[in-house]
VMD Tcl script that draws the C-alpha trace (Angstrom):
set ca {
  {-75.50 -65.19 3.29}
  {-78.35 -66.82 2.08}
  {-79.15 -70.56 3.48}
  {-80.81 -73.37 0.79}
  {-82.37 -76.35 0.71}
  {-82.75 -78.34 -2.67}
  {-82.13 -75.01 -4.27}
  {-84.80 -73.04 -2.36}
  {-83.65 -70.10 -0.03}
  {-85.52 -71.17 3.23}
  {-83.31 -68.44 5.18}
  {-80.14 -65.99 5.37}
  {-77.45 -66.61 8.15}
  {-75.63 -63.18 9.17}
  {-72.58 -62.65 11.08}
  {-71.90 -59.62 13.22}
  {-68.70 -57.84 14.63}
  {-67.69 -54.93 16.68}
  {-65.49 -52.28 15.92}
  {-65.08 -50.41 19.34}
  {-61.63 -51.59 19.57}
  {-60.73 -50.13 15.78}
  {-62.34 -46.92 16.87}
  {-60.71 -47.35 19.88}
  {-57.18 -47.19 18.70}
  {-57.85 -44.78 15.83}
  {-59.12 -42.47 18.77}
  {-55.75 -42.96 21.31}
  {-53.94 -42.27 17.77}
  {-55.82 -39.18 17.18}
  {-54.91 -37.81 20.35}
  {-51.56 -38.84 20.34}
  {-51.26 -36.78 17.05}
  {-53.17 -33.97 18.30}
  {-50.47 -33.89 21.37}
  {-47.45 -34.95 19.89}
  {-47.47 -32.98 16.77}
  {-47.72 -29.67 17.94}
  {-45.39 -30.27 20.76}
  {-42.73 -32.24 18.55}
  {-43.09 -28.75 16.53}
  {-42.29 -26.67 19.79}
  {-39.43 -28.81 20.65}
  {-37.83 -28.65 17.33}
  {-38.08 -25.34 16.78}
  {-36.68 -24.38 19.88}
  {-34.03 -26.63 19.24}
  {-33.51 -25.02 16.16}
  {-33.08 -21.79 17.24}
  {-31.13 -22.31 20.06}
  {-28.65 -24.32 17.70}
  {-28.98 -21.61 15.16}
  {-28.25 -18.92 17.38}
  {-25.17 -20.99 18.78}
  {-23.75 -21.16 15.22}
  {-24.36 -17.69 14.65}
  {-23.51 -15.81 17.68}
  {-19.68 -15.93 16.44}
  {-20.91 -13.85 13.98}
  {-22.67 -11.50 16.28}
  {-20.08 -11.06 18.38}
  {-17.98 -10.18 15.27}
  {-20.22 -7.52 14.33}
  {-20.59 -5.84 17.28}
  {-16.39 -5.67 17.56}
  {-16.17 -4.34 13.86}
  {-18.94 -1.91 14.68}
  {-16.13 -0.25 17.44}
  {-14.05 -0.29 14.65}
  {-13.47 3.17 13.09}
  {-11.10 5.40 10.98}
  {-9.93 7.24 14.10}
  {-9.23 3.82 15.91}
  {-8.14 0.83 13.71}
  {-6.05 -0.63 16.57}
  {-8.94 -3.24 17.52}
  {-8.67 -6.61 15.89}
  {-11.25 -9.72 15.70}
  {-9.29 -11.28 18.21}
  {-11.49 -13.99 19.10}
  {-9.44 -17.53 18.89}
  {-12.30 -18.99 16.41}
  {-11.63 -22.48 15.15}
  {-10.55 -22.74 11.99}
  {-13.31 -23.59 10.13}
  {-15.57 -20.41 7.96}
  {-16.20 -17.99 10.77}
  {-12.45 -18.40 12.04}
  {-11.14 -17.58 8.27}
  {-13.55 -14.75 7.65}
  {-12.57 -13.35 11.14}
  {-9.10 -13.55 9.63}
  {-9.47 -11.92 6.47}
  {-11.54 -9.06 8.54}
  {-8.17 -8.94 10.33}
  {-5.68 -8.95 7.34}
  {-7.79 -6.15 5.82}
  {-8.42 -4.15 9.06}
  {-4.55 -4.20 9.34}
  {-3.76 -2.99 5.61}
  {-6.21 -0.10 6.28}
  {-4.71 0.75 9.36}
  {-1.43 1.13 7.83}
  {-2.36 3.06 4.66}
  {-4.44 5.31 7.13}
  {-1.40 5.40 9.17}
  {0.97 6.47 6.32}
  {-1.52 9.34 4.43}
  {-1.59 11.17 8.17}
  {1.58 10.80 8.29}
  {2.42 11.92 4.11}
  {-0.27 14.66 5.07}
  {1.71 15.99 8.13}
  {4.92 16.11 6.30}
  {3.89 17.24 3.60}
  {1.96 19.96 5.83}
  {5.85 20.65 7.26}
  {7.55 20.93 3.95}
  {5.10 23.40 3.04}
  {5.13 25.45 5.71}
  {9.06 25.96 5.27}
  {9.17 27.62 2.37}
  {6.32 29.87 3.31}
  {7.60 30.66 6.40}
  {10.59 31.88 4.77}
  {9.09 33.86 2.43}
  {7.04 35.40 5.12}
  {9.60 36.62 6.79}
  {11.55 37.95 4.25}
  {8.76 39.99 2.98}
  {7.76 41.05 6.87}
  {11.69 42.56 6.97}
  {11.79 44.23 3.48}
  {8.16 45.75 4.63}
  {9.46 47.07 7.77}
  {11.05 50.47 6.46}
  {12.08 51.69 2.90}
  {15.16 49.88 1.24}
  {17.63 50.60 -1.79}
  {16.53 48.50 -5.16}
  {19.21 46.08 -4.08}
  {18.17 45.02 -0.78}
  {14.83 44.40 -2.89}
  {16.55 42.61 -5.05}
  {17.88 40.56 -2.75}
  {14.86 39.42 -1.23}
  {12.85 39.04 -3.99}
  {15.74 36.43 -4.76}
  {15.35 34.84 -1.90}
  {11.55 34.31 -2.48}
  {12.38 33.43 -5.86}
  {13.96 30.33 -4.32}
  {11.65 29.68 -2.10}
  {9.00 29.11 -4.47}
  {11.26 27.07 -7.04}
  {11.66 25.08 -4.03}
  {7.78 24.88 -3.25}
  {7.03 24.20 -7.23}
  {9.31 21.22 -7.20}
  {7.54 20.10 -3.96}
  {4.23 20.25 -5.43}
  {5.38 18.36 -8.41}
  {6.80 15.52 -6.39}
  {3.76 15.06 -4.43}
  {1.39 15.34 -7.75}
  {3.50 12.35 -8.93}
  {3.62 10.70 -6.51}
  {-0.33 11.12 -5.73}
  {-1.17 10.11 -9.30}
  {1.25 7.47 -9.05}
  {-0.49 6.14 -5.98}
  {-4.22 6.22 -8.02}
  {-2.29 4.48 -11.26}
  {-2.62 7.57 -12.98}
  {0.10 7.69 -14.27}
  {0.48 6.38 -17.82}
  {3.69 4.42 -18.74}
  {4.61 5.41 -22.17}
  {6.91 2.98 -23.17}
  {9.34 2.83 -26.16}
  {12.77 1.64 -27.35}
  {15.60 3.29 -25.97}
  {19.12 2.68 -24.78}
  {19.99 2.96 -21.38}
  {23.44 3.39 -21.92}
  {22.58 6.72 -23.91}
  {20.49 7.63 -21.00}
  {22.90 6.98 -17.83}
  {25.33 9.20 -20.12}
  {22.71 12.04 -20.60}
  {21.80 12.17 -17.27}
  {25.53 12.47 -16.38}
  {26.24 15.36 -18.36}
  {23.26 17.23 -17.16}
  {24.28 16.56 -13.12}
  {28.54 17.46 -14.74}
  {27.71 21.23 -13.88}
  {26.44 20.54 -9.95}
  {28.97 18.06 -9.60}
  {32.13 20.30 -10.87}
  {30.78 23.69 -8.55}
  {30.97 21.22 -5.53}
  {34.43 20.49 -6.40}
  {33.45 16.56 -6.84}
  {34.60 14.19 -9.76}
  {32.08 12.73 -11.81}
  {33.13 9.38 -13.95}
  {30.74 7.34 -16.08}
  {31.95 3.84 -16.58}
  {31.19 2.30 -20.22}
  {28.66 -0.61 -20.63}
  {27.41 -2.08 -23.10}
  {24.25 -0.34 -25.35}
  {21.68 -2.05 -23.49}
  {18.28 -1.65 -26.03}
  {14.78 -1.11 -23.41}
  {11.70 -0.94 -23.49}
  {10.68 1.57 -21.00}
  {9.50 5.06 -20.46}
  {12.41 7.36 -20.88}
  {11.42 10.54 -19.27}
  {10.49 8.57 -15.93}
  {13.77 6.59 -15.88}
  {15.47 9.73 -17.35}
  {14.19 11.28 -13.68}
  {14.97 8.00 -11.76}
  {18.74 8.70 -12.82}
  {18.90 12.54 -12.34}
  {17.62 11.87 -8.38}
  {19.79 9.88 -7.65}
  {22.73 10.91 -9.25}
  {21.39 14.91 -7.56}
  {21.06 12.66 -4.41}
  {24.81 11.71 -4.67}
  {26.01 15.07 -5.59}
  {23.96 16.54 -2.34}
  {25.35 14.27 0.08}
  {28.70 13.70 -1.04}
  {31.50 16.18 0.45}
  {33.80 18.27 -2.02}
  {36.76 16.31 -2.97}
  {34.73 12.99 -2.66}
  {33.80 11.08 -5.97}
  {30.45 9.76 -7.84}
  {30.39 6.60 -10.60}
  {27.76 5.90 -12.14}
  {27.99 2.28 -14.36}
  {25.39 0.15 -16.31}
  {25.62 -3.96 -16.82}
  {23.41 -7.11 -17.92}
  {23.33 -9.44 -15.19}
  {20.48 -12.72 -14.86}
  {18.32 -11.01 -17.66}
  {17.91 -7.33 -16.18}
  {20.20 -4.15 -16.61}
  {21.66 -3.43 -13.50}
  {22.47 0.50 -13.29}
  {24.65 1.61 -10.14}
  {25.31 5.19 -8.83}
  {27.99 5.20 -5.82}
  {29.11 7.87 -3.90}
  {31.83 8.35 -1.62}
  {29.41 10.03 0.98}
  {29.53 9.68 4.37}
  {27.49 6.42 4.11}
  {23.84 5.55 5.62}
  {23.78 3.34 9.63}
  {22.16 -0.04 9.67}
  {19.69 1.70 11.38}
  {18.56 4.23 8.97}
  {18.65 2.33 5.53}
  {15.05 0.09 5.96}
  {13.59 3.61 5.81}
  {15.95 5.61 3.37}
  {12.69 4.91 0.61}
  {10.10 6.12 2.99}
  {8.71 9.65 1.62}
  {9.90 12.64 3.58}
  {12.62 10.53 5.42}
  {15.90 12.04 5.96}
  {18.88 10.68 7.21}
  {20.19 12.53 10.57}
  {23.47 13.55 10.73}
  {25.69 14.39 7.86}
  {23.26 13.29 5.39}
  {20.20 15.70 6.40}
  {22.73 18.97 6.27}
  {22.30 19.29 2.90}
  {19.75 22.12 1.75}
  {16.78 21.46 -0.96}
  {15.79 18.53 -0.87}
  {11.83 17.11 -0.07}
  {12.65 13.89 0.83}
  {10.36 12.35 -2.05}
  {13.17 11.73 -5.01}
  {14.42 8.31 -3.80}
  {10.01 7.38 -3.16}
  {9.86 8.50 -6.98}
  {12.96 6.89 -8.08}
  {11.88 3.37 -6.17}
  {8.28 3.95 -7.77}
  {9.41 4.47 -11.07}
  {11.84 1.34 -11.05}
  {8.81 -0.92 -9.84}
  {6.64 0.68 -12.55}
  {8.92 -1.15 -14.97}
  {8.77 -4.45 -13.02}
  {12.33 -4.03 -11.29}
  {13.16 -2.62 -7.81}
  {15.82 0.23 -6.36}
  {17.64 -1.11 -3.27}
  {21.04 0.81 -1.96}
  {23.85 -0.58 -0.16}
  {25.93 1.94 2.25}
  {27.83 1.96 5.24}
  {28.35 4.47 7.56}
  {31.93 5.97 6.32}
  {31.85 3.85 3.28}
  {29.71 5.48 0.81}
  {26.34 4.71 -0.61}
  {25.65 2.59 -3.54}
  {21.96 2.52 -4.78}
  {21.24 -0.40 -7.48}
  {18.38 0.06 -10.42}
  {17.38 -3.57 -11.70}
  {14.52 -3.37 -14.07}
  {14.13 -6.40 -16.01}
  {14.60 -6.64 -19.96}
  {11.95 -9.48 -20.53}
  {9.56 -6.63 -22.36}
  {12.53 -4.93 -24.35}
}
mol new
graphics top color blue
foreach p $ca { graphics top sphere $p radius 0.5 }
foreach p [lrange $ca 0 end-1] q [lrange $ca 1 end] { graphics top cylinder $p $q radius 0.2 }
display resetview
């Protein structure tokens, strides 16, 4: 700064300072960056994947169990006591749906075998029949005869066929529920008179008890066949002398339709299963001749196709009783 005297500049006076120690600590801070920054960077990222790959080896270790999982072998589960927090659910889920698989794998080897069975019945039969009348030269009668017989073993095969198509299409949703108004009661009674003729050539009485007209909405060729299995199912399995009833009520909203028998009745043991396709009942009930298993599966599927349910009540010596409750909420 400039020095005066009686407002002459005589001189200048300047001041001087050092700024080693500024450098000073703006070098030590470089090098702390240069250091710390990259290593800080190490040290998170390691941290980050080792915390990362904690959180997702659950995840891992779920993949590589679902990749043992196959269609041949759906017995494994994702067994692997997971909290219950994301993982743990979606483990669960994987489990719920591994386990519905399973079973519908389960049951279509199991519909494929028996089906596989009933078929091979019928053509076994026929087989043989035609091996015999091949064998050496018979009268037109003995022809005849066995061109009877394989008459009714393909009548039997056509209405096999038929039950699984339905019940195939019915398992896709194929099949279309045409619904209109019709009256049960008009229904129970035509599907009595056409079962009359079976009935009366097995020497067993037949009685329809009156209801009430009961107006539905439903499809009346499928509950037209709901009626005729089970009333055929009554006629097969009841003895000659025994009786069938077949009745129709309102009860809680729903029309309740009944057909008992006065069979010789179904064990404890057997009736969780009497609905199960190609099930028959041991014992008296499986003696009588015709049947594919499949009408009561039909008859159950039809009912729940109009929102109601088949269950049957029976007792070994008792009888059978099987109940048709299909609601009237849509009539």
């Amino acid at each position: 700064m400039p020095i005066r005297r009686d407002g002459v500049v005589i001189g200048a006076l300047q001041v001087g300072r050092t700024e080693d120690d500024v450098n000073e600590t703006l070098r030590v801070l470089l090098i702390i960056i240069t250091i710390a920054y990259p290593l800080t960077l190490v040290v998170a990222s390691a941290g980050g994947v080792f915390l990362a790959g904690r959180a997702l080896k659950p995840i891992g270790d779920l993949t590589s169990v679902a990749r043992q999982i196959t269609a041949e072998d759906l017995s494994k589960r994702l067994d692997m006591k997971l909290p219950d927090d994301e993982v743990g659910r979606l483990a669960q889920t994987f489990n719920d749906m591994i386990a519905r698989l399973d079973e519908a794998f389960r049951r279509q080897r199991q519909f494929t075998a028996d089906a596989s069975h009933e078929l091979r019945t019928p053509l076994t039969a026929i087989k043989g029949q035609t091996e015999v009348a091949l064998q050496r030269d018979r009268d037109p009668q003995d022809y005849r005869e066995v061109l009877g017989a394989v008459n009714n073993e393909v009548d039997r095969m056509i209405r096999l066929v038929g039950s699984l198509l339905t019940l195939a299409r019915a398992d896709s949703g194929q099949v279309p529920i045409a619904r209109e108004r019709i009256d049960l009661a008009e229904l129970v009674n035509d599907a009595a008179e056409q079962m009359r003729s079976s009935a009366t050539a097995k020497n067993i009485a037949l009685d329809v008890q009156a209801g009430p007209p009961i107006p539905f909405l439903g499809d009346e060729d499928l509950l037209l066949q709901l009626l005729l299995n089970l009333l055929d199912n009554a006629v097969k399995y009841t003895p000659a002398g025994g009786s069938i009833t077949a009745a129709w009520a309102v009860e809680g909203g729903a029309a309740i339709i009944r057909v008992t028998d006065t069979g010789p009745g179904i064990s404890a043991e057997n009736l969780p299963r009497i609905f199960d396709r190609f099930y028959r009942v041991d014992q008296s009930r499986n003696q009588a001749s015709g049947g594919s298993g499949l009408g009561l599966s039909i008859s159950r599927w039809i009912a729940e196709a109009h929102g109601g349910t088949l269950t049957v009540e029976s007792a070994p010596g008792r009888g059978s009783t099987f109940t048709a409750r299909v609601p009237l909420t849509s009539s």
